[in-house]
C-alpha positions in Angstrom: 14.6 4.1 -6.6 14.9 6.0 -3.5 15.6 4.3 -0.2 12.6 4.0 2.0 12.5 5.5 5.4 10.3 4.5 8.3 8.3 6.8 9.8 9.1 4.8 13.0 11.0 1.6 13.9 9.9 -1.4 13.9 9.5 -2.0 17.7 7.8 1.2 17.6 5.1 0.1 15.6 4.6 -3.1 16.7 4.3 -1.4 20.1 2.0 1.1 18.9 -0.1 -1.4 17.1 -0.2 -4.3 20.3 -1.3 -1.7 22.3 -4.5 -0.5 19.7 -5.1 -3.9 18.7 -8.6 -5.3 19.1 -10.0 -1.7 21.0 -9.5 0.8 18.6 -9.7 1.6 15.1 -6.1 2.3 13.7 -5.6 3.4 9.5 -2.5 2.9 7.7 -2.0 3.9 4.3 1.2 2.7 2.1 2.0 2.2 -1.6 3.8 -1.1 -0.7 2.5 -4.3 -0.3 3.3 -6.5 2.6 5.4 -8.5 0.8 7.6 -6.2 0.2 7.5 -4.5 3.8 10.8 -6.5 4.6 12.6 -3.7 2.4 11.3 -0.9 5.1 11.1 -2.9 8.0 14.1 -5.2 8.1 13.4 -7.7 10.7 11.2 -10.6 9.3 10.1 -11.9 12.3 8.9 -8.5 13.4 7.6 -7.4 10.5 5.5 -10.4 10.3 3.9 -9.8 13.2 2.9 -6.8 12.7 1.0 -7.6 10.0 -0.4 -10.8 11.7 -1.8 -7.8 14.0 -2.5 -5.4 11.2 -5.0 -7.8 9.2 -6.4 -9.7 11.7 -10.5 -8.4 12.1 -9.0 -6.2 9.1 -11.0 -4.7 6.7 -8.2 -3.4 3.3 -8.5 -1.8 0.7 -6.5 -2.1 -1.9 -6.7 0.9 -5.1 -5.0 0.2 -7.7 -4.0 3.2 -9.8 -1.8 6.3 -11.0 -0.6 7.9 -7.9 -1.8 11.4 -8.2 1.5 12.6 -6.5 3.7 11.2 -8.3 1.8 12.5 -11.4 1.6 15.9 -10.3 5.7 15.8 -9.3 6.0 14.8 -13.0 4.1 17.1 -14.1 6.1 19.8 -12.1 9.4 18.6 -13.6 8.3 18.8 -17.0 7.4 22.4 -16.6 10.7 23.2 -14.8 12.7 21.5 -17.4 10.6 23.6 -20.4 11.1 26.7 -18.7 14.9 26.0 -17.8 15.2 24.9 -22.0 12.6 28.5 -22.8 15.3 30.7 -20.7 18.5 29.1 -22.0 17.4 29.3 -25.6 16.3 33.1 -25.2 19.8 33.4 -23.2 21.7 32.2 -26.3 
């Protein structure tokens, strides 16, 4: 599995999200679960924190599902690979 990079650090978001919390709306989307936020965000204490901020007056939810990107990447590879295996076989 690929390695995970923030889109900011941690202090960055916690900043970001003290600052919005409890005057403005603020969305975050992710395909991981909080428990496994510790992977992205390192610092436990931090990282809980957030979250205390994130769900608190929180309203989430959670879709459970095919990811239609990842689908669609598959579905890209597969035709890549056919047509790499369609021009080496008319190569040969």
């Amino acid at each position: 599995m690929p390695e995970v990079q923030p889109v900011c650090t941690l202090a960055t978001a916690v900043f970001r999200i003290n600052r919005r919390h409890e005057s403005r709306s603020t969305l975050i989307t992710t395909n991981r679960s909080f428990s496994e936020w510790s992977e992205v965000f390192p610092n436990a204490a931090c990282t809980v924190a957030l979250i205390d901020r994130l769900v608190h007056h929180a309203e989430i939810v959670a879709i459970k599902g095919e990811s239609y990107r990842r689908k669609e990447a598959q579905e890209r590879t597969e035709q890549r690979a056919r047509k790499r295996r369609s021009t080496v076989g008319a190569a040969a």
